[in-house]
C-alpha positions as CSV (number, residue, x, y, z in Angstrom):
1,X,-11.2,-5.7,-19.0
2,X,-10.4,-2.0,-19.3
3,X,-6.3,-1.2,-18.9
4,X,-7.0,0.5,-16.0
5,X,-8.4,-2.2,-14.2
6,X,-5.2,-3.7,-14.3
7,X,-2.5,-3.9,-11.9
8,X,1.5,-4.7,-11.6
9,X,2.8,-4.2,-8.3
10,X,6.2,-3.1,-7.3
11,X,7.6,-3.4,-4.2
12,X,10.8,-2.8,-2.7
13,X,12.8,-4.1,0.5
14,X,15.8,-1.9,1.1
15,X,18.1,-5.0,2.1
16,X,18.9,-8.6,1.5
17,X,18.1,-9.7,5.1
18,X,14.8,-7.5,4.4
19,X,14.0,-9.8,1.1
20,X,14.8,-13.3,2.6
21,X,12.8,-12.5,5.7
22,X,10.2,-10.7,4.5
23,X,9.8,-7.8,6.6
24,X,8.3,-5.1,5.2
25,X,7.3,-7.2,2.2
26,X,4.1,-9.3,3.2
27,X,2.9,-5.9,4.7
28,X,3.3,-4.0,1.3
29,X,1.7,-6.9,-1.0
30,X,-1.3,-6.8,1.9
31,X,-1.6,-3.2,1.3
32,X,-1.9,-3.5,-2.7
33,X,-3.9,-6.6,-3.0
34,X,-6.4,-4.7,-0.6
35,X,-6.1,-1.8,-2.9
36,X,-6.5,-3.7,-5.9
37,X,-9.6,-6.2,-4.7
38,X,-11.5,-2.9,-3.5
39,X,-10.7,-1.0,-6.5
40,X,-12.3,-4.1,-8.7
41,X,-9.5,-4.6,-10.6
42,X,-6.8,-7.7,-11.1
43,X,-3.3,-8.0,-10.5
44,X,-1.5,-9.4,-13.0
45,X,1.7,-9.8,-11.8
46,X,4.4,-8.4,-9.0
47,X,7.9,-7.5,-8.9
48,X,9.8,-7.3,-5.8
49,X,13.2,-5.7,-5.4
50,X,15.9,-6.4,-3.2
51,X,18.6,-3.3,-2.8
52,X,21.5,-2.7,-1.0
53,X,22.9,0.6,-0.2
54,X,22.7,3.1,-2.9
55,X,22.4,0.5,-6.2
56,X,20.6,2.1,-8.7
57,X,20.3,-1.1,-10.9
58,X,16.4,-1.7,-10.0
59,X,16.5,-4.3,-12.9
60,X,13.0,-5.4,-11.1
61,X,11.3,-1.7,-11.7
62,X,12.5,-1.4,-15.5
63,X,10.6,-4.7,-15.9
64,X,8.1,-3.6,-13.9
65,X,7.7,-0.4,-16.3
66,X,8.2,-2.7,-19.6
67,X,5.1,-5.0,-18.6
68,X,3.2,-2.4,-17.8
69,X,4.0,-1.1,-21.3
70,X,3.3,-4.0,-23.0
71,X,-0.3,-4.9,-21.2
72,X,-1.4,-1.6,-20.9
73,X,-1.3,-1.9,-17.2
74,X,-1.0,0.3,-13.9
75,X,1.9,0.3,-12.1
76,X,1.0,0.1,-7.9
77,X,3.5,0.7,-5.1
78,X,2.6,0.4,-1.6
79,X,4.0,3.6,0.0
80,X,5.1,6.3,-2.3
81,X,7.2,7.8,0.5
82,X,9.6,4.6,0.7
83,X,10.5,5.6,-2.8
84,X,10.0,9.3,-3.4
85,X,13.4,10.2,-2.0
86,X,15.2,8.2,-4.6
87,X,15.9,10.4,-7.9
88,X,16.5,6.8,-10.2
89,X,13.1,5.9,-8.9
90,X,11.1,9.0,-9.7
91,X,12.8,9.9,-13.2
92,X,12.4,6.0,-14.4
93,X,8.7,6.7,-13.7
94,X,7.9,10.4,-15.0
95,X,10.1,9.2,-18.3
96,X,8.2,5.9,-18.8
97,X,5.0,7.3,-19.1
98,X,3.5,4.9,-17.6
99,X,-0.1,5.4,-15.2
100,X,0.9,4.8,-11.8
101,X,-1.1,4.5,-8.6
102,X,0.1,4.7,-5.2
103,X,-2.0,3.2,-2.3
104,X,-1.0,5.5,0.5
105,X,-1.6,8.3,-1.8
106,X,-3.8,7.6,-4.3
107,X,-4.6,10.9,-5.1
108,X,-0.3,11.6,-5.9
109,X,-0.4,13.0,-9.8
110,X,3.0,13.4,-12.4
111,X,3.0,17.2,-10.9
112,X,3.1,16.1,-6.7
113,X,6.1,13.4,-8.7
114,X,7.6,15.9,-10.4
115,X,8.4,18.0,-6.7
116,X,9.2,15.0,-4.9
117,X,11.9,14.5,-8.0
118,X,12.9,18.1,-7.1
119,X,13.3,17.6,-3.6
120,X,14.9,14.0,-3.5
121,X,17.9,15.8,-5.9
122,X,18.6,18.0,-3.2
123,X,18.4,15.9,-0.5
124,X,20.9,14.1,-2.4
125,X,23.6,16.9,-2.2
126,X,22.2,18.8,0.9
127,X,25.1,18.9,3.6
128,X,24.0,17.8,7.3
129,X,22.2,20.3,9.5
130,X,25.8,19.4,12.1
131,X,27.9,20.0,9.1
132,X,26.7,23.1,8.5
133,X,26.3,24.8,12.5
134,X,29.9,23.2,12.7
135,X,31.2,25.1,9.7
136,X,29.4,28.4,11.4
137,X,30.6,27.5,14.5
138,X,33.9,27.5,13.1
139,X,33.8,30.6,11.6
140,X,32.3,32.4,14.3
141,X,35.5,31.6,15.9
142,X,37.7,33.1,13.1
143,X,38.7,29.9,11.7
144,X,39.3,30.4,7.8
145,X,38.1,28.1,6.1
146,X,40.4,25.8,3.7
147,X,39.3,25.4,0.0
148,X,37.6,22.3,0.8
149,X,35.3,23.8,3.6
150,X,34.5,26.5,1.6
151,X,33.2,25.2,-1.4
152,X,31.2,23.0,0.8
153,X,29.9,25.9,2.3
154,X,29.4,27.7,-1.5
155,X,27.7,24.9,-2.6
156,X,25.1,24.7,0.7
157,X,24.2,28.4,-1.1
158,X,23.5,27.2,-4.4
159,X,21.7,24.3,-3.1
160,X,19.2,26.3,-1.2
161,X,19.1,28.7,-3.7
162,X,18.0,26.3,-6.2
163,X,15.9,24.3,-4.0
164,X,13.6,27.7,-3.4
165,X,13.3,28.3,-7.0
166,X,11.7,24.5,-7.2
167,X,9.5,25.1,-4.7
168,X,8.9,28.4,-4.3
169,X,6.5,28.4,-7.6
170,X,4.4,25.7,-5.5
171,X,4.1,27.9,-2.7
172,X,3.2,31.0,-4.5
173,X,0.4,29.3,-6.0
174,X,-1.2,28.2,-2.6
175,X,-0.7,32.1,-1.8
176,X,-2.4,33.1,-4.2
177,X,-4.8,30.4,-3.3
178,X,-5.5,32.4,0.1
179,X,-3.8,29.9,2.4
180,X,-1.5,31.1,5.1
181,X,1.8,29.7,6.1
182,X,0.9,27.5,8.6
183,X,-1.7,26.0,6.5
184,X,0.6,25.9,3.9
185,X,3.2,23.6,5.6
186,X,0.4,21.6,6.6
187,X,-0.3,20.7,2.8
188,X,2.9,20.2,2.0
189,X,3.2,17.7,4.5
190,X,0.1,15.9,3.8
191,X,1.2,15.7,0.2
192,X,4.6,14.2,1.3
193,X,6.6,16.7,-0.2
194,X,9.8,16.6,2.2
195,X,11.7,19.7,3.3
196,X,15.1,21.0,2.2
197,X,16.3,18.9,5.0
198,X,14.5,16.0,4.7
199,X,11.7,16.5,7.6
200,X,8.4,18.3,8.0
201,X,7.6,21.4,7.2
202,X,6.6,24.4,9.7
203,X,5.5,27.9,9.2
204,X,9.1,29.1,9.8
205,X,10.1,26.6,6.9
206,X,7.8,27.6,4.5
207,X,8.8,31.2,5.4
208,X,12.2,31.1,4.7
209,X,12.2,29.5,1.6
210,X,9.6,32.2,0.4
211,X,11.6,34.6,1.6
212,X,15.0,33.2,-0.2
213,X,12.7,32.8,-3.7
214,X,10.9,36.2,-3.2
215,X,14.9,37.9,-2.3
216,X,16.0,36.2,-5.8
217,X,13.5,36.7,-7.9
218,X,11.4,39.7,-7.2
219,X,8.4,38.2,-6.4
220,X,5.6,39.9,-4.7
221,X,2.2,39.0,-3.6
222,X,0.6,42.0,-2.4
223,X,4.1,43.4,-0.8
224,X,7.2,44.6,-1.5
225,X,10.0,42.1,-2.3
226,X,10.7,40.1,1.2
227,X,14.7,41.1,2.2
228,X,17.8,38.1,1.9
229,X,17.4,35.5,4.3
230,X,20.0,33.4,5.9
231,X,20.6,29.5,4.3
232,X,17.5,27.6,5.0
């Protein structure tokens, strides 16, 4: 049998009630063993994880990742989008190396990985959408902001600075690729790629982060260099 016919599963269950009762979990192994019986291949073995909170142990995944190693397997996950929000996740995969397939996207490659990574590290630090009109509101109102507040507020900048220069390379090449905005955010959110908040992405989305990238780093496409643009 060729190393790509075979299979380790991992699947996660984000709570201990989740893992003793098995919701979520009988779902996900359906879902994989119907991928893997299609596919031809064999699965050779299956890890599941039970987390709590934000533990980043994921002792289950590492020996997921080892196995896999050692037998010269694929790793398959259910749903790539319970998992591509979590930064341990994605980096323990792009640094193992190891071939991975995901059922609900099976088409999901190291470089859509590599932009989820990008985006679940700033949904990490991004402030709320509430903390953020509060801290305007505030403002608006003449409140000065103490240290704390404002560094929030600095650091809201630098994230969606730095989130736009992550993605705005992506969306330059789907320019340049003749696709408008709108059909823009439409891939984006067929390939699961989250926003800076977290949700879907719109034309109006996709449009202010262009503009933020294009403000900081002289980009064009066939215009002059789009003026700066509030936070996203």
């Amino acid at each position: 049998m060729d190393f790509s016919d075979k299979y380790i599963s991992y699947i996660r269950v984000s709570t201990d009630r989740q893992g003793k009762s098995g919701l979520g979990l009988e779902a996900q192994k359906a879902v994989v063993d119907g991928f893997v019986e299609q596919s031809g291949g064999q699965l050779i073995n299956e890890y599941v994880e039970v987390e709590s909170g934000k533990r980043n142990s994921r002792a289950q995944l590492q020996a997921a990742l080892e196995e896999c190693k050692h037998k010269h397997a694929t790793l398959i996950i259910a749903k790539l989008d319970l998992l591509a929000r979590n930064v341990y996740f994605i980096s323990g995969l792009i640094e193992s190396g190891v071939p991975f397939r995901a059922v609900d996207m099976p088409e999901a490659n190291r470089f859509v990985l590599h932009i989820m990574a990008a985006v679940a590290e700033h949904e990490g630090r991004a402030i709320s959408e509430r903390t953020k009109a509060a801290l305007a509101a505030a403002k608006a109102r003449g409140v000065k902001l103490g240290r704390s507040c404002q560094a929030l507020a600095d650091r809201k900048i630098a994230d969606a600075d730095d989130f736009s220069d992550k993605l705005g390379p992506l969306i330059k090449q789907h320019k340049i690729d003749g696709l408008s905005v709108r059909k823009i955010a439409k891939r984006l959110n067929f390939d699961k790629v989250p926003s800076y908040n977290g949700g879907k992405w719109y034309s109006s989305t996709v449009q202010r982060v262009w503009k933020r990238y294009t403000s900081r780093n002289s980009i064009t496409i066939g215009k002059t260099p789009s003026p700066p643009c509030q936070i996203l």
